[in-house]
C-alpha positions in Angstrom: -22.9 -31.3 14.5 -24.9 -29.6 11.6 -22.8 -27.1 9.5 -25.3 -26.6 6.6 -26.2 -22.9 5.6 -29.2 -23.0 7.9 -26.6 -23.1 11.1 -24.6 -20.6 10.3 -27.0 -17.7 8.8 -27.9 -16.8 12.2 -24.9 -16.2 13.3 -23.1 -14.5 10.8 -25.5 -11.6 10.3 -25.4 -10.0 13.7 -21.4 -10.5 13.2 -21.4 -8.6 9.9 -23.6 -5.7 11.0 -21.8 -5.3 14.1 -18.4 -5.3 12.1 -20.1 -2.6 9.7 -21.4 -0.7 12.9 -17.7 -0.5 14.2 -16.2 0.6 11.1 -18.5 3.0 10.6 -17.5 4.1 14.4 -14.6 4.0 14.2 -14.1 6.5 11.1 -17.0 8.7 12.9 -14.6 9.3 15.7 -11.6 10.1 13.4 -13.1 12.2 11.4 -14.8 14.3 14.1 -11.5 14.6 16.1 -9.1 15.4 13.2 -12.3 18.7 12.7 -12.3 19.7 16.2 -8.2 19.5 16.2 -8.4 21.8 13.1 -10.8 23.8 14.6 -9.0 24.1 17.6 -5.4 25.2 15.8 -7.5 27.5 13.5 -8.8 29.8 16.6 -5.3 29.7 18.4 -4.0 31.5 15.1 -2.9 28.7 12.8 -2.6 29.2 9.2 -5.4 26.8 7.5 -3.2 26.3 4.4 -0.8 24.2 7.0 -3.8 21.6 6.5 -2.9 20.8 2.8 -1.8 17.6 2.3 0.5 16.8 -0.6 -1.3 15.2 -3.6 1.5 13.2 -5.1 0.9 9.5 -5.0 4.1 8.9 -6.4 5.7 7.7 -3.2 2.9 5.4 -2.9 2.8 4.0 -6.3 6.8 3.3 -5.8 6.4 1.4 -2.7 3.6 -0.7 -4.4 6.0 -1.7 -7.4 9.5 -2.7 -5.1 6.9 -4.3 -3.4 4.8 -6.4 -6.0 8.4 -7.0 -7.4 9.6 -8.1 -4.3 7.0 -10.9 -3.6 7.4 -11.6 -7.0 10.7 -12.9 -6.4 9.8 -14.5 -3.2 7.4 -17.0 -4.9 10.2 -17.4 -7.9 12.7 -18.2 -5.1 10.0 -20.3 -3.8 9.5 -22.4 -6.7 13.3 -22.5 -6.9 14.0 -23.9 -3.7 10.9 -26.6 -3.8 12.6 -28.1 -7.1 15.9 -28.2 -5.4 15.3 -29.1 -1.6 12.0 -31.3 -2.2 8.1 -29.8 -1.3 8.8 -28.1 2.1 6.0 -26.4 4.1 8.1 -23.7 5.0 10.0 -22.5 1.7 7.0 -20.4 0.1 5.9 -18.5 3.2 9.7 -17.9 4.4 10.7 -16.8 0.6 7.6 -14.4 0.1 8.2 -12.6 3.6 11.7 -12.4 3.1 11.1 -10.7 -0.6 8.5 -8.5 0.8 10.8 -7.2 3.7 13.9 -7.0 1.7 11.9 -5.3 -1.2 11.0 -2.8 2.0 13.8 -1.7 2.8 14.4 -1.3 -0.8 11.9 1.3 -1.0 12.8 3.0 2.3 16.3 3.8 0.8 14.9 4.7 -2.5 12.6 7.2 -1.4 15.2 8.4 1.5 17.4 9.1 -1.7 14.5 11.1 -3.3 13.3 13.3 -0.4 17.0 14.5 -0.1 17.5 14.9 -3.8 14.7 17.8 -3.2 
């Protein structure tokens, strides 16, 4: 079975246009509902200003950190347990998810703690 360039071209084109083509209709779709929702709320008597969405990224930006931090010390708890129990298939992946959830819940508490200090 050939696998060269050659094989493979003709496949992968129609798959990348169609992936485009389904993005593409997928945020049409969103975009036109969420306007015809608004639209909708506006003529029942809605205030428009209850649209405006808050532009603080903070939130964001913390959960990003706790959660860079907490894969950061997965893969050091990784490298950890390789030295100690040997090279094990399983000891990166498991250490990495169980940073990233732990670092989670981390930042669920964190900004729980911040919304009520408001």
């Amino acid at each position: 079975m050939d696998h060269s360039l050659e094989a493979i071209a003709p496949i992968t084109i129609p798959i990348t246009i169609s992936l485009a083509l389904a993005g593409f209709g997928i945020a049409y779709y969103y975009f036109t509902t969420r306007s015809r929702e608004r639209l909708a709320l506006i003529e029942k008597g809605l205030d428009p200003t209850a649209f405006a969405q808050s532009s603080s990224y903070l939130p964001l930006l913390l959960l990003l950190g706790v959660l860079s931090m907490g894969i950061a010390a997965g893969i050091t708890a990784g490298a950890v347990l390789t030295q100690l129990l040997g090279e094990q298939n399983y000891v990166y992946p498991a250490t990495i998810f169980f940073g990233a959830g732990l670092s989670l819940v981390v930042a669920y508490y964190l900004l729980r703690a911040a919304a009520t200090a408001r």
